[in-house]
C-alpha positions as CSV (number, residue, x, y, z in Angstrom):
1,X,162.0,4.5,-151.6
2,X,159.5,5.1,-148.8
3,X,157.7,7.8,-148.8
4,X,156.0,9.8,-146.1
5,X,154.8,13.2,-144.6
6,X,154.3,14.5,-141.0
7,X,152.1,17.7,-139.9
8,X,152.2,18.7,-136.7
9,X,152.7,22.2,-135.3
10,X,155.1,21.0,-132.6
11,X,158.7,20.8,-133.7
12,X,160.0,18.8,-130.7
13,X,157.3,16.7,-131.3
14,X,157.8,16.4,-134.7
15,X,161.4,15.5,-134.7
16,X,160.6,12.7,-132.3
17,X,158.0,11.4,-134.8
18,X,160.7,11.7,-137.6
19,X,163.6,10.2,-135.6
20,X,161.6,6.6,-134.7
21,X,160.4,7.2,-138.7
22,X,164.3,6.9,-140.0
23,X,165.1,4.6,-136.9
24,X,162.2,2.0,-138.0
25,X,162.7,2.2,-141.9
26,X,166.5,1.6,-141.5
27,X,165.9,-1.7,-138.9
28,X,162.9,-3.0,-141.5
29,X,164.1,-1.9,-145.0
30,X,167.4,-1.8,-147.0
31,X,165.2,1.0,-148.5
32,X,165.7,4.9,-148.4
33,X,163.4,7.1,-147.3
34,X,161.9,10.6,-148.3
35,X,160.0,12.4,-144.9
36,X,158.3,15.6,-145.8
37,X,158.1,17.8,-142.4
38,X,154.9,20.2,-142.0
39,X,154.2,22.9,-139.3
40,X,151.3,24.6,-141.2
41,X,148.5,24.2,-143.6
42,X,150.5,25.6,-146.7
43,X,153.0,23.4,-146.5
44,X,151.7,21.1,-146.3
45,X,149.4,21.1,-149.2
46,X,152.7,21.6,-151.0
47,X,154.1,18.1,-149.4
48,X,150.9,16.7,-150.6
49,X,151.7,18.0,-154.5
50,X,155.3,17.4,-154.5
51,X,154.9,13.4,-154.3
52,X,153.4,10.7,-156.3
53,X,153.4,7.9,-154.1
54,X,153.0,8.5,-150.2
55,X,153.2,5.4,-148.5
56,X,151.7,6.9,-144.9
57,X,151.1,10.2,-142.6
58,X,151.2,11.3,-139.3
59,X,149.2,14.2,-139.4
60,X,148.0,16.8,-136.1
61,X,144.4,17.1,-136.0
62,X,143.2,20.1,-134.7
63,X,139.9,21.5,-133.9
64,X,139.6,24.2,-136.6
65,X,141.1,22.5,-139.7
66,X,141.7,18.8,-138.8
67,X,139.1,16.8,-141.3
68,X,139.6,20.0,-144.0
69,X,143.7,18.5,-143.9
70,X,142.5,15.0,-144.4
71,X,140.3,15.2,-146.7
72,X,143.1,17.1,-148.5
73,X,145.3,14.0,-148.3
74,X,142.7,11.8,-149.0
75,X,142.0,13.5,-152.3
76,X,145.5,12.9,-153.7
77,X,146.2,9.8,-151.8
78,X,142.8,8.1,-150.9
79,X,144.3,4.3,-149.5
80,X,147.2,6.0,-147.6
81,X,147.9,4.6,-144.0
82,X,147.5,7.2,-141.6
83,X,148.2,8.2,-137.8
84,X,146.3,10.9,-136.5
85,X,148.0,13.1,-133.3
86,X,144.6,13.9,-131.9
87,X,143.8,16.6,-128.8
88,X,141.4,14.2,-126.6
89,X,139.1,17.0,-125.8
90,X,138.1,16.6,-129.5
91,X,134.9,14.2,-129.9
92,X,136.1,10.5,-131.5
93,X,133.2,11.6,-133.9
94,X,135.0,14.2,-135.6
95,X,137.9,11.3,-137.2
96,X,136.2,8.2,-136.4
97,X,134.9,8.1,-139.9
98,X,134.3,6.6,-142.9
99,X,136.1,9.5,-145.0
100,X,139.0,9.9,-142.5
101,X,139.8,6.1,-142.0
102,X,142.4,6.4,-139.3
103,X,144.9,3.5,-139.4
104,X,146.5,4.9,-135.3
105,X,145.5,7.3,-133.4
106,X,147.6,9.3,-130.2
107,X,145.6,11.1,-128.0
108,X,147.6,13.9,-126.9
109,X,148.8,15.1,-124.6
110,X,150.9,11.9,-124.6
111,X,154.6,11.4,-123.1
112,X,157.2,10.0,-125.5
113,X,156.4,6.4,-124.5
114,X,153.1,6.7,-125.7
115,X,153.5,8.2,-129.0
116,X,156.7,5.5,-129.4
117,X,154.4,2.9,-128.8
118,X,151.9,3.8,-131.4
119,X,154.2,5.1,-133.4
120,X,156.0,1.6,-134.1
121,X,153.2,-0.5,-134.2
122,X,151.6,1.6,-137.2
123,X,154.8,1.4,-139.1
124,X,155.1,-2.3,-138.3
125,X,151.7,-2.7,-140.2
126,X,152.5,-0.3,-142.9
127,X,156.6,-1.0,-143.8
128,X,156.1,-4.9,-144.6
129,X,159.7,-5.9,-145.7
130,X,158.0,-6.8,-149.6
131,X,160.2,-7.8,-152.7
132,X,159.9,-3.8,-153.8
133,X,160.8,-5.4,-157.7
134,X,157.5,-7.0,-157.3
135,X,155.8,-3.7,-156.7
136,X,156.9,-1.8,-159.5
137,X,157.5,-1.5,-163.1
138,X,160.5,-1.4,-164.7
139,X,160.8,-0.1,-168.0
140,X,164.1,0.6,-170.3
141,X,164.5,4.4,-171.3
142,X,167.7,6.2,-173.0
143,X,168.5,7.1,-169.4
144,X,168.6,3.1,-168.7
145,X,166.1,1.2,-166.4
146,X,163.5,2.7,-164.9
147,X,161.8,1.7,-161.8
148,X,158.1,3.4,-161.4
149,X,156.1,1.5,-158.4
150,X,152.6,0.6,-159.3
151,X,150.7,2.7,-156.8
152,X,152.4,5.9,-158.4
153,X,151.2,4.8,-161.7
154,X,147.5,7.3,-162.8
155,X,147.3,5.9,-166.5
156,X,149.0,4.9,-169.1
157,X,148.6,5.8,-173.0
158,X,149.1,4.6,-176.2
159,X,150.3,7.5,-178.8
160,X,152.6,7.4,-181.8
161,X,154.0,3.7,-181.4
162,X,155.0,4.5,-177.8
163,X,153.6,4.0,-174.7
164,X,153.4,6.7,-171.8
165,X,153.4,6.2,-168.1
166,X,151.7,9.0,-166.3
167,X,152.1,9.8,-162.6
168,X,150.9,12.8,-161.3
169,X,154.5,14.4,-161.7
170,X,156.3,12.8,-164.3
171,X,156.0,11.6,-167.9
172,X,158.0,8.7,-168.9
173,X,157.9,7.2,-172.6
174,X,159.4,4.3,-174.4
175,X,158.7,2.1,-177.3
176,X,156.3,-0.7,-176.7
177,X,152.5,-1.6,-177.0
178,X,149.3,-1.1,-174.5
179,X,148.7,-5.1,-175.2
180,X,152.2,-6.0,-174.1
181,X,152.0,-3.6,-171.0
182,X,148.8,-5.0,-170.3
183,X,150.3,-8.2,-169.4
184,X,152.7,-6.5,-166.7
185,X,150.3,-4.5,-164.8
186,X,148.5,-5.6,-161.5
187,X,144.4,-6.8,-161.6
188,X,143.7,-3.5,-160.2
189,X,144.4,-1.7,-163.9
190,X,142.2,-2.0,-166.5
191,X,142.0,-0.9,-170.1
192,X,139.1,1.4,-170.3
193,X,139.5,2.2,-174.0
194,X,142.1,1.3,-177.0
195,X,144.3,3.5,-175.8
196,X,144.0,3.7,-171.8
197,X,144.6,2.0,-169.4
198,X,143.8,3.2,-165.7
199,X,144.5,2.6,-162.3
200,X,141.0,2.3,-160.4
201,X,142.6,3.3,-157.1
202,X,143.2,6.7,-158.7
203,X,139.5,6.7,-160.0
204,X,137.7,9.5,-158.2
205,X,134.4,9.3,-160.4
206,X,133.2,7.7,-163.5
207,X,130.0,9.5,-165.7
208,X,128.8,7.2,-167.9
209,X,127.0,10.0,-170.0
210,X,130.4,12.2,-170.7
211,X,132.5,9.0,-171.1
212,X,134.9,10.1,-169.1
213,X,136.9,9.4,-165.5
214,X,138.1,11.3,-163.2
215,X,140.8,11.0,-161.2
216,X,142.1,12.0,-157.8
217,X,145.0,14.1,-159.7
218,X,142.7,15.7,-161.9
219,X,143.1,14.1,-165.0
220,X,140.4,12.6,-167.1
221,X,140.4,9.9,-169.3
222,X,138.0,8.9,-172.1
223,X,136.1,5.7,-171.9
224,X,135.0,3.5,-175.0
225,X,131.7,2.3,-175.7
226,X,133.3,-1.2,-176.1
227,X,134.5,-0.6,-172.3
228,X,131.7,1.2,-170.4
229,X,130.2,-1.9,-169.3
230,X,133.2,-3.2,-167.9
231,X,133.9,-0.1,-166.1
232,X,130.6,-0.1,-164.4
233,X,131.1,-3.5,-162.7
234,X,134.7,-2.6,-161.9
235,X,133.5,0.8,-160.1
236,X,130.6,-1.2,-158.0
């Protein structure tokens, strides 16, 4: 499923953005699609807590509370693709940075062509037509196969002869070991103690002196001795 959230106070614009949205994922993908509309703030903060995996945004920046919504994205979703709807009386040097990391940007105002345009070409670079069995693991529940993509994935623990899979919604368990599970994962998990292992693209901090890391959902995780090492040069 693809995942994605637009904010912009405009509702005719925002129904354009949404239309070339369900337009491109149905021309690129044999993939469905879950598009979070946002007028205000509030909701959507609340778009930002109910997914686990958000796979880009379109998000107005305005003058009052434009880098505060980033950064509120960014905190749960740090690598996601993003196109900001930008007024052009606002200085470049207010997005054009480091924490912000615009992947498009529309200066508005802007005619229909414009934000088309953009529009597409930022979804062409984000929706690449990928094997989507590739990008996740499946694991076999009593509800039957279960398909959790990678990039949804905080930790995973080792407990009572089962292994859980924690995103930052869901809990999913099943009988197996962290050794085996180790084998499936991508390069960018790594076991930071006998019973962890976590996904450094949801690391938000590691402190060596607590042995513990932080994450961008607010969990924290505990770091053996045996492992702080290898944590360090992983976090460099």
């Amino acid at each position: 499923m693809v995942s994605g959230i637009i904010f912009d106070s405009d509702v005719c614009e925002r129904q354009l953005i949404l239309r070339y949205i369900k337009k491109r994922i149905a021309i690129m993908m044999d993939d469905s699609s879950r598009i979070l509309e946002c007028e205000d703030r509030l909701k959507f903060a609340d778009a930002i807590n109910e997914m686990d995996i958000n796979d880009f945004c379109c998000l107005e920046f305005a003058k009052n509370d434009g880098r505060e919504c980033v950064l509120t994205l960014r905190k749960s979703f740090p690598q996601s693709p993003l196109l900001l709807l930008v007024d052009m009386t606002i200085s470049p040097k207010e997005y054009v940075r480091p924490d912000i990391m615009p992947s498009a940007i529309v200066l508005k105002p802007s005619d229909e062509k414009d934000i088309k345009e953009t529009l597409l070409d930022f979804l062409d670079s984000v929706l690449k037509p990928e094997n989507k069995e590739d990008e996740c693991l499946c694991i076999d529940t009593r509800e039957g196969v279960t398909r959790i993509p990678f990039d949804a994935i905080s930790y995973v623990e080792a407990c009572s002869k089962k292994v859980y899979i924690r995103t930052r919604k869901e809990e999913y368990g099943y009988y197996d070991t962290l050794d085996n599970l180790e084998k499936m994962l991508p390069d960018f998990f790594e076991r930071c103690h006998r019973g962890y292992i976590v996904n450094t693209k949801k690391i938000q901090k590691y402190v060596g002196s607590e042995n513990t890391i932080y994450l961008t959902d607010g969990s924290m995780i505990p770091v053996s001795r045996s492992y702080k090492g290898k944590m360090r040069e992983v976090l460099k």
